[in-house]
C-alpha positions in Angstrom: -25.6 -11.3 -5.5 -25.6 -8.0 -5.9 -28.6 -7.0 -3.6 -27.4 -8.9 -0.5 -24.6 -5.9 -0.8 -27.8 -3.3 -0.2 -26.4 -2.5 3.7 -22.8 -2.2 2.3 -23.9 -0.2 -0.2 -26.0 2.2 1.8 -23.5 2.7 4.0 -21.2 4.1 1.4 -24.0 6.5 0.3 -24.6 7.8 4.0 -21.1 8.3 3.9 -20.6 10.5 0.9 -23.9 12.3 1.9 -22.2 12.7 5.0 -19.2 14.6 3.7 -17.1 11.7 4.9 -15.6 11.5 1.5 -16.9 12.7 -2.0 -16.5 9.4 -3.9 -15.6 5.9 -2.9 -15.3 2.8 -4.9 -15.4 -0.7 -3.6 -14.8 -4.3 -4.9 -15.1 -7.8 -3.2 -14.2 -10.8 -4.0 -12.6 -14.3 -3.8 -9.5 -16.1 -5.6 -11.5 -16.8 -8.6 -12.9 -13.4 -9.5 -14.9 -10.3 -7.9 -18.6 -11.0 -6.2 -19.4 -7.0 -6.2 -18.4 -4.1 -7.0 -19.8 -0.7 -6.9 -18.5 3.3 -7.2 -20.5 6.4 -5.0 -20.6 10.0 -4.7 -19.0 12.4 -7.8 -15.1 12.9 -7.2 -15.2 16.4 -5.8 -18.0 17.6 -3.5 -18.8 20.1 -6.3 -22.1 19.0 -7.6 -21.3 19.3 -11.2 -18.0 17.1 -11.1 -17.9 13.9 -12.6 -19.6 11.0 -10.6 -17.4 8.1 -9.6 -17.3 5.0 -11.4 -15.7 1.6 -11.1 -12.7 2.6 -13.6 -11.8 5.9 -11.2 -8.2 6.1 -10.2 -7.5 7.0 -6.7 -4.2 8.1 -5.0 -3.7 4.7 -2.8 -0.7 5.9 -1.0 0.8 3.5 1.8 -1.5 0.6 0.2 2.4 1.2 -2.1 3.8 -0.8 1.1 2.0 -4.0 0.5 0.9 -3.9 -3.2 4.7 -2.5 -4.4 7.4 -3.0 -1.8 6.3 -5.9 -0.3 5.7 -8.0 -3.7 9.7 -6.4 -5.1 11.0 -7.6 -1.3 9.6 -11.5 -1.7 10.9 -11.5 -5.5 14.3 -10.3 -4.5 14.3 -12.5 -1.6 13.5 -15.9 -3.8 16.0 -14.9 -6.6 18.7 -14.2 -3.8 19.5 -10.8 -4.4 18.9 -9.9 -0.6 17.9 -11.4 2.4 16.0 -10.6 4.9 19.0 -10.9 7.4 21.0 -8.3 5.3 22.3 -5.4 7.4 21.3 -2.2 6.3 24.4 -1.1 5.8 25.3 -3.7 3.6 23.2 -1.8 1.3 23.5 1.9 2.7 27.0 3.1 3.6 25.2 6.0 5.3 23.8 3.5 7.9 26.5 3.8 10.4 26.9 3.6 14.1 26.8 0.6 16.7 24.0 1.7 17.8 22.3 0.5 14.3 25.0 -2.2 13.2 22.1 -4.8 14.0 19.5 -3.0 12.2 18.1 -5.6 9.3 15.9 -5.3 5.6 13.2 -7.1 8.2 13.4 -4.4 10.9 12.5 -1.9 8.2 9.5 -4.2 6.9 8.4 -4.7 10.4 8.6 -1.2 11.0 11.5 -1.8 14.2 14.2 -0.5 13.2 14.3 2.6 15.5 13.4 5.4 12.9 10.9 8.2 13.6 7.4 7.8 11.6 7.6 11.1 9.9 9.4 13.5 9.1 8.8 16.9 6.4 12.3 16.1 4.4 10.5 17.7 1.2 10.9 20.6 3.0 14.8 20.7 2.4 15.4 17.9 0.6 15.1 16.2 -3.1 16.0 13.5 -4.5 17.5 10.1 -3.4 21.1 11.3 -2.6 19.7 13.6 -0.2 16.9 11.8 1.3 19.2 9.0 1.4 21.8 10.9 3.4 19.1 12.7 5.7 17.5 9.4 6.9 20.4 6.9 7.6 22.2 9.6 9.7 19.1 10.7 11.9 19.4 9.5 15.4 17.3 6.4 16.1 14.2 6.9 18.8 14.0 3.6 20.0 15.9 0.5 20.5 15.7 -1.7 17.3 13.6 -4.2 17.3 12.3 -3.7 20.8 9.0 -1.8 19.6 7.2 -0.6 16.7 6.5 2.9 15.4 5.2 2.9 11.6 7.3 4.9 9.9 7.4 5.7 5.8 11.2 6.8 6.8 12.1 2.8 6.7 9.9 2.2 3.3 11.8 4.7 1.8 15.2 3.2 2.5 13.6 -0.4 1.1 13.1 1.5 -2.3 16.4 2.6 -2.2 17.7 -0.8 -1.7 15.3 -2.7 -4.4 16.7 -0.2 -6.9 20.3 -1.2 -5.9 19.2 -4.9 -5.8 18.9 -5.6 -9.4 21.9 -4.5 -11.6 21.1 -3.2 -14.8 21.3 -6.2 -16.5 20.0 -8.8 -14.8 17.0 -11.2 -15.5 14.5 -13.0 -13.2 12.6 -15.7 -14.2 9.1 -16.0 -12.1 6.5 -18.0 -11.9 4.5 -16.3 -15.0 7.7 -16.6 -17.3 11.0 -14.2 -17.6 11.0 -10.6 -17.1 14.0 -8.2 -16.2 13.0 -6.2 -13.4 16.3 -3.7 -13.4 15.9 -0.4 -13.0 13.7 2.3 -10.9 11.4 1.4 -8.5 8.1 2.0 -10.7 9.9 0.3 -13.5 10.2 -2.5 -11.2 6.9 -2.8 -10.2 5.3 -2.4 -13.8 7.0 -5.2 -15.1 5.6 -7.4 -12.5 1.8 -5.9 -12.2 1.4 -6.2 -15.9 1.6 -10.0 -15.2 -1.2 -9.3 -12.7 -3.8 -6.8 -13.7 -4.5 -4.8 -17.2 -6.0 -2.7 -15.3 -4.5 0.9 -13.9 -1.9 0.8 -11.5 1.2 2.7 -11.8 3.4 5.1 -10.2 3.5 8.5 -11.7 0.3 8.0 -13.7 -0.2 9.5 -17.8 -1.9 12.3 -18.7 -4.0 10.4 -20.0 -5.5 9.1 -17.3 -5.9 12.5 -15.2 -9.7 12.9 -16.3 -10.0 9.5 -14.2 -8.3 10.2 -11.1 -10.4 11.5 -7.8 -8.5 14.6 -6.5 -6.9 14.6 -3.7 -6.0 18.1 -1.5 -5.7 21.2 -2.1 -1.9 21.6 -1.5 -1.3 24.3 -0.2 2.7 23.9 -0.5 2.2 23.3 -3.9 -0.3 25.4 -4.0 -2.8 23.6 -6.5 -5.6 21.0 -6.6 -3.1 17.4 -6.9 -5.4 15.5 -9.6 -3.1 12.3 -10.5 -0.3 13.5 -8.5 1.1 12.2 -5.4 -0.9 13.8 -2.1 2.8 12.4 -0.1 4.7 15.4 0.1 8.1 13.1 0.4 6.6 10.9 -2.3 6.6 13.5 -4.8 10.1 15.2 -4.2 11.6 11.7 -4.4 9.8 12.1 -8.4 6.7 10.6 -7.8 7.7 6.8 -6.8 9.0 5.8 -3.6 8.9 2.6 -1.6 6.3 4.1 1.1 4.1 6.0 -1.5 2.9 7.0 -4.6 0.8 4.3 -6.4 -2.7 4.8 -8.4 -5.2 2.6 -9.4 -8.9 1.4 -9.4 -10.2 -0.8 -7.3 -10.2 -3.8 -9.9 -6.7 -3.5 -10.1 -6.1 -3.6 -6.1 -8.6 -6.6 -6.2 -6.5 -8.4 -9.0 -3.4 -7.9 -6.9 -5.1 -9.0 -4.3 -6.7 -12.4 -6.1 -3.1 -12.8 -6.5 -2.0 -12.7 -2.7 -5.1 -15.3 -1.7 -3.6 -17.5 -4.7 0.3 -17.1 -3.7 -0.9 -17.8 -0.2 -2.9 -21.0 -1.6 0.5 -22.4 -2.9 0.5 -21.0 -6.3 3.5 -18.8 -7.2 2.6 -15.7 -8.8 4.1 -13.3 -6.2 6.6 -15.6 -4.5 7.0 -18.8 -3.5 4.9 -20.3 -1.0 7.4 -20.2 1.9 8.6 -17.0 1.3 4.4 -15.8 1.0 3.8 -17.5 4.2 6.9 -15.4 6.2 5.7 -11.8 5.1 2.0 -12.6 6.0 2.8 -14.0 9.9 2.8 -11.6 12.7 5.8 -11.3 14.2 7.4 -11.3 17.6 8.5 -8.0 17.8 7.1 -7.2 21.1 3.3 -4.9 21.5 3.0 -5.4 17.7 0.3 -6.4 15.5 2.9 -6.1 12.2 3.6 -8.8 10.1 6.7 -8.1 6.9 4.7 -4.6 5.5 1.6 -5.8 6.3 -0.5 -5.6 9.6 -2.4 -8.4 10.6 -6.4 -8.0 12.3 -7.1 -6.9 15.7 -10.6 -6.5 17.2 -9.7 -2.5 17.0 -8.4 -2.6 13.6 -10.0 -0.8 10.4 -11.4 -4.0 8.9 -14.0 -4.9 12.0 -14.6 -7.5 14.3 -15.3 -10.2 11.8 -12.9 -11.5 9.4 -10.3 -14.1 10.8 -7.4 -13.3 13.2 -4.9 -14.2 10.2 -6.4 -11.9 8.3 -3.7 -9.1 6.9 -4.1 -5.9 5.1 -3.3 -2.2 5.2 -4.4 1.8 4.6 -3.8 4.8 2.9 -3.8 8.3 4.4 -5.6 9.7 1.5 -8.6 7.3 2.7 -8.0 3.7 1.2 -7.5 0.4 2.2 -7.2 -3.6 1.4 -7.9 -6.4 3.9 -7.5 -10.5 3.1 -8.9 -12.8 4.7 -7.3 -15.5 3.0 -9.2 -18.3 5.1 -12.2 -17.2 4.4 -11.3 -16.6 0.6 -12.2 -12.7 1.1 -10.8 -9.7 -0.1 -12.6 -6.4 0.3 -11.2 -3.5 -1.5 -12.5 0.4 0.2 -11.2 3.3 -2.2 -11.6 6.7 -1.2 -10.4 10.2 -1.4 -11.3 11.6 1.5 -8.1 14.0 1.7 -10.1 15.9 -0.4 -10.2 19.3 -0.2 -8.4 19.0 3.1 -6.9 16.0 4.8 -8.9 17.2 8.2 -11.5 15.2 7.5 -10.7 11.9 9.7 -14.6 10.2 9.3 -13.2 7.8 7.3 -12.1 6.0 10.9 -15.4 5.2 11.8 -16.6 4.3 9.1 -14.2 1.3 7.8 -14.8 -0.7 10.6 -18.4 -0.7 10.3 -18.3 -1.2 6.6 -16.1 -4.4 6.9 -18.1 -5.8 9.4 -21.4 -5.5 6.7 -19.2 -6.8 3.9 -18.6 -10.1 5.7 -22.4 -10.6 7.1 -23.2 -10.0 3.4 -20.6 -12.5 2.1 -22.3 -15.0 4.6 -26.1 -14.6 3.1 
């Protein structure tokens, strides 16, 4: 099995040699378990730093969309806490104004509700009251739901409202027994991946796992080297977990998430019911869009290639990773990278992830 990944695997090693990024690690598989998996390059271009290796942690930034906020979003849909109708300002009094009365929890997942893709709030801002505050009143730039503009501004909000979703004391019983996911965000989500993966994957990661983690930049607001510490600049002065940002984890863990999507999808309910699955993985209408609910769904320009299926959804991280499922061809490939490292300039990842898909799924077919 292993040597039909020879292309994929040479491509990664061009890559590194390249400068594209300084490590990498990859895993692919199907519902039932990994096929291959493989780690390249040392995690700093420094040729004395550690090499990579299958149990390296990576920063895996906006792939905290799909693997976090998504999965909370479904769970709190099928328990009824929210819906995806809600108004925002049902859950944000902050959210005012006719001109975003209509604005919906869907609109932020779709990435339509109007708000600008980025803004530097760390800059003055800290915290959830603020950042709260600061988004909901910023004038909107389009129409809601007539377009979409990614935007980690909406992602942020959804945090905000899964926190407020689940009083202190309340209980949810899933599909893998009874848990209480009350409380912050990353409690939230480690009470559910624990049911998923024993492997690392966690907001604000230990100490104890900082001799694993691939640097990311050298910050220079920060002014240090950010080893296990969010690379998002709004991520970290919301404290390190935030509904757009600010996951870590190997690539066995994204994979074992990611075994769980093809299995959900399948019918099986370990990250919500099938109905509910099947809603946050269709594209919608919203018009010129390719978005599904926090996912994005393939296109022939897309970063996985030209060959998995048109259904297929996934997503990236700026700080150089991604996770595409192709869930009817029973394929997930998992591309780990820190290629914000030393500087976030370096933008040869984009040519690269297309091309490496594309060799994945010849390889698959062999």
């Amino acid at each position: 099995m292993r040597g039909r990944f020879e292309p994929v695997a040479r491509i990664l090693r061009d890559a590194v040699a390249a400068g594209a990024f300084p490590s990498a690690s990859v895993e692919v598989g199907r519902h039932d378990g990994p096929r291959w998996n493989a780690a390249f390059g040392r995690t700093t271009f420094d040729r004395h730093a550690a090499d990579a290796a299958p149990d390296t942690i990576f920063d895996l930034a906006s792939l905290t969309k799909v693997l976090s906020t998504a999965t909370l979003t479904m769970r709190a849909v099928d328990s009824g806490r929210l819906s995806l109708d809600d108004p925002v300002i049902k859950w944000l009094p902050d959210w005012r104004g006719s001109d975003r009365a209509s604005v919906t929890i869907e609109h932020l997942l779709t990435h339509s509700a109007g708000l600008s893709a980025y803004l530097p709030f760390f800059r003055d801002h800290t915290g959830r009251v603020e950042f709260e505050h600061a988004i909901c009143t910023l004038p909107l730039e389009y129409e809601p739901g007539s377009q979409s503009i990614y935007s980690d501004l909406g992602f942020i909000l959804l945090g905000f409202i899964l926190e407020d979703a689940w009083p202190r004391t309340a209980a949810f019983t899933g599909a893998r027994g009874a848990f209480d996911p009350a409380g912050s965000l990353a409690e939230q989500f480690r009470r559910v991946s624990s049911f998923i993966t024993s492997d690392s994957l966690a907001f604000n990661p230990p100490r104890t796992w900082r001799a694993r983690c691939a640097p990311t930049e050298i910050d220079q607001w920060r002014g240090r080297l950010l080893t296990g510490e969010v690379h998002d600049e709004n991520c970290w002065a919301l404290g390190g977990a935030a509904g757009h940002s600010g996951l870590f984890g190997t690539a066995a863990a994204v994979g074992a998430f990611a075994r769980a999507v093809l299995r959900s999808i399948a019918g099986e309910p370990i990250l919500a019911d099938i109905t509910t699955m099947h809603r946050f993985i269709r594209r919608t209408n919203v018009p010129r869009s390719s978005r599904a609910l926090a996912w994005d769904t393939m296109l022939p320009t897309s970063s996985c290639g030209t060959r998995l299926s048109s259904t297929s959804i996934g997503h990236t991280g700026f700080t150089g990773t991604s996770l595409w499922i192709d869930w009817e061809q029973d394929l997930y490939i998992v591309f780990l990278t820190n290629r914000v490292h030393p500087s976030r300039d370096n933008n040869a990842i984009r040519a690269i992830r297309p091309v490496l898909h594309d060799a994945v799924v010849e390889a698959i077919a062999i």
